[in-house]
N, C-alpha and C positions, 0 to 999 in steps of 0.2 A: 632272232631274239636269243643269240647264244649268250650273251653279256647279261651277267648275273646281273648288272645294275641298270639297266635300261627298265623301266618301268612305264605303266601308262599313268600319265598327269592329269586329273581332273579338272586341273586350271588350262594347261595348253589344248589340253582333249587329242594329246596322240603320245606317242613314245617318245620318253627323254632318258637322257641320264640324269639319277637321280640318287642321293645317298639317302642314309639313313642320319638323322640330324640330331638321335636323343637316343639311349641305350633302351633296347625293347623293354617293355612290358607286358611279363605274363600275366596272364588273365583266367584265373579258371572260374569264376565267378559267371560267365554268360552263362550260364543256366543253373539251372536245380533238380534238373531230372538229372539223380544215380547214375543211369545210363551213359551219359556224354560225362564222367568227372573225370575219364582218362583223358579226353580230347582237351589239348593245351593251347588255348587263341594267344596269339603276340600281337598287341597293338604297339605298330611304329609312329613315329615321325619322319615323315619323309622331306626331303629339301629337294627341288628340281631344278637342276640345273641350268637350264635352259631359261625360265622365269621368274625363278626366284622364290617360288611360292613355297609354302610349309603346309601338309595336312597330315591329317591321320588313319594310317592304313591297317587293316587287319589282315593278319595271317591264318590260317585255318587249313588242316590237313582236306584232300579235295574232298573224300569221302563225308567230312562233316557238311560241307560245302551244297553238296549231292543231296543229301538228307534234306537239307534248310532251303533247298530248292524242290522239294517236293511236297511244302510243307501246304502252299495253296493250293494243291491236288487233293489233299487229303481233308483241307477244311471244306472245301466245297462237295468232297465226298459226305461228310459228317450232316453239313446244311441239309444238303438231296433226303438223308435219312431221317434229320428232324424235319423237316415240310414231310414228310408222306408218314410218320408216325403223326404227327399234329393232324393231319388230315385223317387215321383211322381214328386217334380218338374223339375229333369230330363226326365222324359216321357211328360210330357206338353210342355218345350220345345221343343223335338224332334218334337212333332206332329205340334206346330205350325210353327216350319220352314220346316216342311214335306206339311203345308196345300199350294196349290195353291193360288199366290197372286192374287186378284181380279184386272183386267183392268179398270180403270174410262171410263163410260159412256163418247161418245164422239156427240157432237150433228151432226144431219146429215146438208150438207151444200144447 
């Protein structure tokens, strides 16, 4: 895949030659976290050579890529932690309506 313009086709589902059909557009708009507002996305238009078809591709340095892939690692880490928090405030409950309510002191007459 030395050829800068060989790309994978979502319509043919393998490698074609393929241009770019409409002059990029950046995008720094994918998100709102500070963090990522140096990270610059290029949404292309692609044309394929091979079928004819026209979609739209994103570009993104890998490293962002990286991140956005480890994103459902992290959520189901979060889940894990709300289920077993939900479950202790459930056992605290229980225990304080399991504890004996305390009777006030009554003075003697």
């Amino acid at each position: 895949m030395s050829e800068p313009h060989v790309r994978w086709c979502p319509h043919c589902r393998r490698l074609t030659q393929n241009a770019i059909a409409a002059p990029p557009a950046y995008d720094a708009r994918w998100s709102d976290d500070p963090a990522f507002e140096s990270q610059r996305v290029a949404r292309l238009k692609r044309y394929c050579g091979a079928c004819g078809e026209i979609w739209e591709a994103v570009e993104a340095p890998a490293s962002l890529m990286d991140d956005l892939l480890e994103l459902p690692a992290q959520l189901e880490d979060a889940r894990r932690q709300l289920a077993m928090l939900r479950l202790l405030l459930a056992r605290d409950r229980q225990n304080a309506e399991e504890s004996p309510a305390t009777l006030p002191l009554r003075r003697a007459a």
